[in-house]
C-alpha positions as CSV (number, residue, x, y, z in Angstrom):
1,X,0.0,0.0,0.0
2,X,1.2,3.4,-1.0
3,X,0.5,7.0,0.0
4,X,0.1,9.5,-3.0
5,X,2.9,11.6,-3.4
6,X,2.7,15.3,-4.6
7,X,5.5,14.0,-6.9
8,X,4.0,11.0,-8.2
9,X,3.6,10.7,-12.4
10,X,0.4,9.1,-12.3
11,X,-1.2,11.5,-10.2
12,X,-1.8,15.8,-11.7
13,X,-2.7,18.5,-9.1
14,X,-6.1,18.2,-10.8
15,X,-6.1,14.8,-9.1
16,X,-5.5,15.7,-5.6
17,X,-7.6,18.9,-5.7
18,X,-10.3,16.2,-6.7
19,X,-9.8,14.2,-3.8
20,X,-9.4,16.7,-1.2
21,X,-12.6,18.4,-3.1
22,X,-14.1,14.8,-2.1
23,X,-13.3,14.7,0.7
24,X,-13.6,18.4,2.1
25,X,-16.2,17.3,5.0
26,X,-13.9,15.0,6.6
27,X,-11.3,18.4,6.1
28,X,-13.3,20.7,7.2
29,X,-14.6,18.6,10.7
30,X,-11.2,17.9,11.4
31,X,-10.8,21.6,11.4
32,X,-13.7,22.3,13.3
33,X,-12.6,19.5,16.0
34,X,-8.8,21.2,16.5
35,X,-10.0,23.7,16.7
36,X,-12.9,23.1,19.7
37,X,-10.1,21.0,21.4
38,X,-7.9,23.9,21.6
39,X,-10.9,26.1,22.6
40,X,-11.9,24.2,25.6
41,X,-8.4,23.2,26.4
42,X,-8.1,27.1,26.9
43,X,-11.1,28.0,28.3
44,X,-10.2,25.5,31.3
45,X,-6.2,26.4,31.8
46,X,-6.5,29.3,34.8
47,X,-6.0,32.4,33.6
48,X,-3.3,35.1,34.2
49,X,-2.9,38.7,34.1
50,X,-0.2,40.9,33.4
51,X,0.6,44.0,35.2
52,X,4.2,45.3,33.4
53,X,6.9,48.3,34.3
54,X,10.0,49.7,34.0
55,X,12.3,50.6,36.4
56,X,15.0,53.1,35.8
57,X,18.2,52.1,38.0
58,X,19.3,55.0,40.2
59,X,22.6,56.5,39.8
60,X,24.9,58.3,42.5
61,X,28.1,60.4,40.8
62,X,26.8,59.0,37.7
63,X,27.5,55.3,38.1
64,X,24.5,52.7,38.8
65,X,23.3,51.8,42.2
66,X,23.7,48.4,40.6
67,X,24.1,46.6,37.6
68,X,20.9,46.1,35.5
69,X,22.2,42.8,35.2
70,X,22.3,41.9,39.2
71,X,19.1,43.5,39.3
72,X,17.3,41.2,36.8
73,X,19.1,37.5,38.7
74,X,17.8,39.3,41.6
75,X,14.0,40.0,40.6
76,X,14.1,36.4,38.8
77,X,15.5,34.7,41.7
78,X,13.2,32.2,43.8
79,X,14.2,34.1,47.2
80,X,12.8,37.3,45.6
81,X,9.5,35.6,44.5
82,X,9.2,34.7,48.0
83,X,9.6,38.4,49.2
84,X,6.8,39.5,47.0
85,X,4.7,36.7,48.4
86,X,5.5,38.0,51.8
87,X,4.8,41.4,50.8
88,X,1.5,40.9,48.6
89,X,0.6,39.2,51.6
90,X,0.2,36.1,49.6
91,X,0.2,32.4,50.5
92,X,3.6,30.6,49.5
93,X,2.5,28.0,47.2
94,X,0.0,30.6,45.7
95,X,1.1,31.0,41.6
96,X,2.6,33.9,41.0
97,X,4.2,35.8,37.7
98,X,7.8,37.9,38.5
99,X,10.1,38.1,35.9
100,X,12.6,41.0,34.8
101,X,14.5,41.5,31.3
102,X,17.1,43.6,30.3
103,X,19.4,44.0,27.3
104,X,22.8,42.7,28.2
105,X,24.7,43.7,25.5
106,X,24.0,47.5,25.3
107,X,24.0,47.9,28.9
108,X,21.8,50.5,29.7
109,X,20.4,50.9,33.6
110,X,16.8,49.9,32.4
111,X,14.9,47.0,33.9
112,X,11.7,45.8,32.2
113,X,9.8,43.3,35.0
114,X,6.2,41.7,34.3
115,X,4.2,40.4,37.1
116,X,1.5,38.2,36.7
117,X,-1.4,36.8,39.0
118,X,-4.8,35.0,38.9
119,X,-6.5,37.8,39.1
120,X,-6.3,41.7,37.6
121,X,-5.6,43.1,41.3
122,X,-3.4,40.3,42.1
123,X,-1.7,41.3,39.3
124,X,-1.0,44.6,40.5
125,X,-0.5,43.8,44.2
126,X,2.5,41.6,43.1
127,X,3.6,44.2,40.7
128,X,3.4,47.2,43.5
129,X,5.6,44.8,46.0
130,X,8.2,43.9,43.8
131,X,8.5,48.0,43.0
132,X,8.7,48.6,46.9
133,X,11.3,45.9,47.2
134,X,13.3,46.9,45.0
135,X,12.9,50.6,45.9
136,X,13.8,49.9,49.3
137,X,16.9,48.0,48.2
138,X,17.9,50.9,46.2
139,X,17.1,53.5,48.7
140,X,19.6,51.8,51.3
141,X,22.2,51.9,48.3
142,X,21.4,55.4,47.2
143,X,21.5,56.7,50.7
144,X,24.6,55.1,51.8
145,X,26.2,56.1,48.8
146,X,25.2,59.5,49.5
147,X,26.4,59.8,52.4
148,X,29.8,59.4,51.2
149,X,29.6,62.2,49.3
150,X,27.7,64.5,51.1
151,X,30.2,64.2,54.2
152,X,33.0,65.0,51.8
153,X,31.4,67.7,50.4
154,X,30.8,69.2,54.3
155,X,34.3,68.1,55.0
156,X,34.9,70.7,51.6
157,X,33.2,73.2,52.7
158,X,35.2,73.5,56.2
159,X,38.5,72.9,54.6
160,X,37.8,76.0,51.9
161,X,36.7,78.0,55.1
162,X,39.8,77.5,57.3
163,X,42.1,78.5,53.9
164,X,39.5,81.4,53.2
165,X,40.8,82.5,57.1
166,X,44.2,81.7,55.8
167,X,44.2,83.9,53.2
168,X,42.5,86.7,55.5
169,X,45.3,86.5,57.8
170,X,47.9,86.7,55.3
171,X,46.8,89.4,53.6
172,X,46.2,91.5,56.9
173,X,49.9,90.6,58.2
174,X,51.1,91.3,54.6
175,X,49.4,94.8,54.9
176,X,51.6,95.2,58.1
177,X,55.0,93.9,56.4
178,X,54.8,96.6,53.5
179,X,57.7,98.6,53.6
180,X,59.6,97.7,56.8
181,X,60.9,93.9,56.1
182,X,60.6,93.2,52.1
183,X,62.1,89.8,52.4
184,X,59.2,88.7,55.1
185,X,57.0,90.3,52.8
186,X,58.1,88.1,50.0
187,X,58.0,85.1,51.8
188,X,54.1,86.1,53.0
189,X,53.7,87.3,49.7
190,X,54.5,84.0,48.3
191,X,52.3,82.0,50.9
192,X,49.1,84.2,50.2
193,X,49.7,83.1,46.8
194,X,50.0,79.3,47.3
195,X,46.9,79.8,49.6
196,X,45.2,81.5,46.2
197,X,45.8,78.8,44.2
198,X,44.7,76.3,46.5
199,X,41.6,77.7,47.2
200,X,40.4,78.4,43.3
201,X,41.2,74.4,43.1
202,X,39.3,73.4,45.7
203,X,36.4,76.1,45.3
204,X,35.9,74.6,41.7
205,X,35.9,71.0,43.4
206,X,33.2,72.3,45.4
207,X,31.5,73.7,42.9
208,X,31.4,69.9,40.7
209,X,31.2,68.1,44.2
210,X,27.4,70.4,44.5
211,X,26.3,69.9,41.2
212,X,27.2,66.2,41.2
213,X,25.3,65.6,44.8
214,X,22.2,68.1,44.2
215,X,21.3,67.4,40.5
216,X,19.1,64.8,39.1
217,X,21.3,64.5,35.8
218,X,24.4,62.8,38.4
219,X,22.6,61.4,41.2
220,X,19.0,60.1,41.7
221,X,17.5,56.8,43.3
222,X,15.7,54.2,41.6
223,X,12.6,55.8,39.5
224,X,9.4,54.4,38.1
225,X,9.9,55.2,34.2
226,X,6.5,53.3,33.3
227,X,4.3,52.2,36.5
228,X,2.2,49.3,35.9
229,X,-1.6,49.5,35.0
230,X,-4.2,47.5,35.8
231,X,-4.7,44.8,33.4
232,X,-8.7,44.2,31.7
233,X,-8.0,41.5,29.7
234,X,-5.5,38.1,30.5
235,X,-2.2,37.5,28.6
236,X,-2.7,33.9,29.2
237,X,-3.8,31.8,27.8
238,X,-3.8,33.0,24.0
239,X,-7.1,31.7,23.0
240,X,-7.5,33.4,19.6
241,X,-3.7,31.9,18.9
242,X,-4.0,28.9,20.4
243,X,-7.3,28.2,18.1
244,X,-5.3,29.5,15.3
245,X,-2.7,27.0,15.3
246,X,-5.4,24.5,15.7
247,X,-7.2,24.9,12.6
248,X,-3.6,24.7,10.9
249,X,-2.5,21.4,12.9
250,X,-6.1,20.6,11.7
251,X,-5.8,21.5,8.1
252,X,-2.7,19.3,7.9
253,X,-3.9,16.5,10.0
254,X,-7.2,16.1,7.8
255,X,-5.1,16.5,4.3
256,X,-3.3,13.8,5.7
257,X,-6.1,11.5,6.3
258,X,-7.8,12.1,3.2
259,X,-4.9,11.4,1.0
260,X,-4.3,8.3,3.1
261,X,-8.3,6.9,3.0
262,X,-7.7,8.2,-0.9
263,X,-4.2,5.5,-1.0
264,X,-6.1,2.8,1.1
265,X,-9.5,2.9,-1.4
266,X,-7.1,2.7,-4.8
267,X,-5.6,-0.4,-3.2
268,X,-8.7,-1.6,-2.5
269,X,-9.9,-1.5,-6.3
270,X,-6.2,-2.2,-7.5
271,X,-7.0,-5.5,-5.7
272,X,-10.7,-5.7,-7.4
């Protein structure tokens, strides 16, 4: 017994465009049955909906509060799922959706994160706790971080006051030097102007170390680029697809079968 091939001599494409013609009802139900398998198949699987953001990572002197990389093994980590749990007030074993992407190659401190739950305010709940975890990691970072800088920058401030007194005093006991000992006056002369040159450097130090601490463009926590909405339809499952690819795997299936009943009833009268 042999299947017609599409390249076989004896048969034209006349010949198998009769016999799926002949056939088309035992096409077309195979069709219609993928395709109401698939429908029921996904109108029983539990739904889930999807509640995405973004996250812009913070930055403090201009480099990342951490890696956008760290940050997405973090969020997709079991331990992290387990905090959102905690913090959705959520049962343990209850199904949840937390995942976060990021482009590896190009770098950029920009994590996308999806969070998914049974229901559209689940959604959302999960969503808002993973944001407040990982804002409240951040904020630790940020502030620490801050710190640093902002006790330098105080640190600054005295050290450009005490040579600002410096360079008060010199000046004064220069004033009292003029014409009665030049070479002291030199030598105080030469001081003031070491003190001068000092303080210009550190008062344009200060003057970065401000705008690096106090502007959004070099230093700002973790931020919310696109918050999550609530969800009014579910991402899964894909009904409309999933019925889709049915009535394909149907179409084939049922193409198959008729050019196979076709094969067995030429046999049959081959035979005869």
């Amino acid at each position: 017994m042999e299947l017609i091939q599409p390249h076989s001599t004896d048969t034209e494409l006349s010949d198998y465009a009769r016999i799926l013609w002949s056939r088309k009802w035992l096409i077309f139900i195979g069709c219609l049955l993928c395709m109401a398998a698939a429908y029921i198949a996904s109108s029983v699987m539990s739904k889930r909906f999807d509640a995405p953001f973004i996250l812009g990572i913070g930055i403090v002197a201009n480099v990342p509060l951490e890696d956008s990389n760290s940050v997405t093994q973090i969020v997709n980590s079991p331990a992290f799922a387990s905090s959102v749990h905690q913090k959705a007030n959520l049962s343990q074993g209850h199904s949840i959706l937390i995942e976060a992407t990021t482009d590896p190659l190009k770098q950029t401190p920009i994590v996308s994160v999806t969070a998914g739950g049974s229901t559209p305010q689940e959604a959302m709940s999960v969503a808002n706790a993973a944001i407040a975890l990982i804002m409240e990691r951040h904020e630790r970072f940020f502030n620490n971080k801050m710190n640093i800088y902002l006790q330098y920058e105080q640190s600054l401030q005295g050290q450009l006051q005490e040579l600002q007194n410096q360079i008060a005093e010199c000046r004064t006991s220069l004033n009292k030097l003029e014409g009665s000992n030049q070479l002291a006056a030199l030598v105080m002369q030469s001081q003031l102007t070491d003190y001068e040159i000092r303080f210009i450097g550190m008062e344009r130090e200060m003057r970065d170390l401000k705008v690096q601490n106090h502007s959004e463009l070099h230093s700002r926590n973790t931020q919310l680029i696109a918050p999550p909405q609530q969800p009014n339809r579910p991402s899964r499952p894909r009904t409309k697809l999933n019925v889709a690819a049915a009535a394909f795997v149907g179409l084939f299936l049922s193409t198959f079968a008729a050019l196979f009943l076709e094969s067995i009833h030429r046999s049959k009268a081959d035979r005869e």
